[in-house]
C-alpha angles and dihedrals in degrees: 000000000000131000108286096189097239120133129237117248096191156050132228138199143150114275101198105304085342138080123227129193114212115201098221099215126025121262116221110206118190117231122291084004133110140204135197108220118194112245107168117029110167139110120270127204109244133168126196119236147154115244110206112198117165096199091053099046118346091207118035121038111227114258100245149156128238089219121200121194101234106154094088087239131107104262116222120233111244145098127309137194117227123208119186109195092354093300121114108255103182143294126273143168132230137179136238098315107197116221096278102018125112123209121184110242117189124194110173155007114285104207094165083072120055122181131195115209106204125191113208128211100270121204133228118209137177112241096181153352132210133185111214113171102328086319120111105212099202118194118206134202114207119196119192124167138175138204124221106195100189114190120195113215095183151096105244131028118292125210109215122190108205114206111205116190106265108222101189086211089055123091110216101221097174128058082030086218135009127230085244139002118208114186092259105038149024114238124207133184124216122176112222120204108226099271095010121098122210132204129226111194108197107195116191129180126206115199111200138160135207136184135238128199103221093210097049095030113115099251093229093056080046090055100038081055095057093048087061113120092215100063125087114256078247093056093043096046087059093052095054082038098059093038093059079046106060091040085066093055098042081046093064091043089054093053092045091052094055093051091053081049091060095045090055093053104039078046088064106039085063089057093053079047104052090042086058100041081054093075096048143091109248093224092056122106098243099045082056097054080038091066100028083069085042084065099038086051090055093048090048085049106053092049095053088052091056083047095054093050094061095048085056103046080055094042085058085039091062098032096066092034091066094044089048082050092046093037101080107015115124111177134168 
């Protein structure tokens, strides 16, 4: 990155949208020889820093540079070799770098830095509920947030730069902006003291919304949704409102089932009975009382099936009561 005093053996200049290199003078290689000539020599603006990527290493950042292109000159991808205090650090690759742009370039492990990524418990809340035609439209606010706990095991201060996953349906709360954004991350810088360690905290929130259908819906999840702090006293009266009266109607369900319940029963105990009254004589005692119950159970049947009729001419009632309610209501 320094001055080699070499000098350049050739020139260079845009042909249309390309960049070409022109050996000044020719170059005469003897056969089956070779020869390095010296294309680019110019210093270049680099500064040393530590890259942290989870997904790369979970413990140790990278050693790296963050490399401008400050020769005026395209710079060609390939790989470099990169020397710290004239001792050779490690090898890398970069791309084409354009006269002015920087580009991080990392070359090897840096185990005088460690870093901790830590995961806290998000939230989830609910910011807001609508009713829209028997529907609940539900927003959610969704907090996450992650602690970076970087420790500096060296003897002079260390630049880390920090890359976060970037979620493009994410909003990134805390740090308010990154130094950088990839497609792919957010990249944050912290400054570490030799022997100190310092924390980055990234907080992200996710807003989402889901519907709910208000007939089919589970009534606790209806009444943990009215309890919500975040939802109007309109909003929060239907909903009580719904819910007694779906219980009602649940209520109504419940009682018709049972009846069905006892006609089955009482169905199946006269066909125990006719089975046994089958085998007797008809002027016997117990084929009498037999068919004395036989009576009775007709009787009983017949008003538990005038019973039942009722219960479900209300449950209809109600039924159609509580879509009629849900059909047009619109409530914020």
């Amino acid at each position: 990155m320094a001055d080699s005093g070499v000098s350049s053996m050739a020139a260079a200049g845009p042909v249309g949208e390309l960049f070409q290199y022109a050996i000044d003078q020719p170059v005469t290689v003897a056969r089956q020889k070779s020869a390095m000539l010296p294309i680019v020599n110019a210093s270049v603006e680099a500064q040393k820093v530590s890259i942290y990527n989870e997904s790369v290493q979970r413990k140790f950042p990278l050693n790296g540079l963050r490399l401008k292109n400050t020769t005026g000159l395209h710079l060609m991808q390939g790989p470099i070799t990169v020397f710290d205090a004239g001792s050779y650090a490690g090898d890398a690759r970069i791309e084409d770098l354009q006269p002015n742009e920087d580009r991080l370039v990392s070359y090897a492990l840096d185990l005088k830095v460690d870093v901790e990524p830590l995961a806290q418990g998000g939230t989830n809340e609910i910011t807001s509920i609508q009713i829209r035609k028997g529907v609940l439209a539900v927003n959610h606010r969704l907090l996450q947030s992650k602690v970076y706990t970087v420790r500096n095991k060296a003897a002079e201060k260390r630049t880390v730069i920090i890359e976060h996953p970037f979620r493009s349906d994410w909003k990134l709360i805390e740090p308010p902006k990154p130094v950088e954004r990839t497609p792919s991350v957010y990249r944050f810088q912290v400054t570490v003291e030799p022997g100190k360690a310092e924390k980055l905290t990234v907080n992200e929130e996710l807003l989402s919304s889901e519907s709910v259908g208000i007939l089919s819906a589970d009534l606790n999840l209806l009444l943990q949704y009215s309890r919500g702090r975040a939802i109007s006293s309109k909003v929060k009266e239907t909903l009580e409102k719904v819910v007694a009266m779906r219980n009602e109607l649940a209520d109504v369900q419940r009682r018709g089932a049972q009846v069905n319940q006892q006609i089955n029963d009482i169905t199946q105990e006269q066909t125990r009975i006719r089975d046994n009254m089958k085998v007797l004589a008809q002027n016997s005692e117990l084929y009498t009382r037999y068919l004395k119950k036989f009576d009775e159970q007709e009787t009983q049947i017949e008003r538990l099936r005038e019973q039942l009729q009722k219960l479900r001419e209300e449950e209809t009632a109600r039924q159609k009561q509580l879509e009629d309610y849900l059909a047009n209501l619109q409530v914020d």
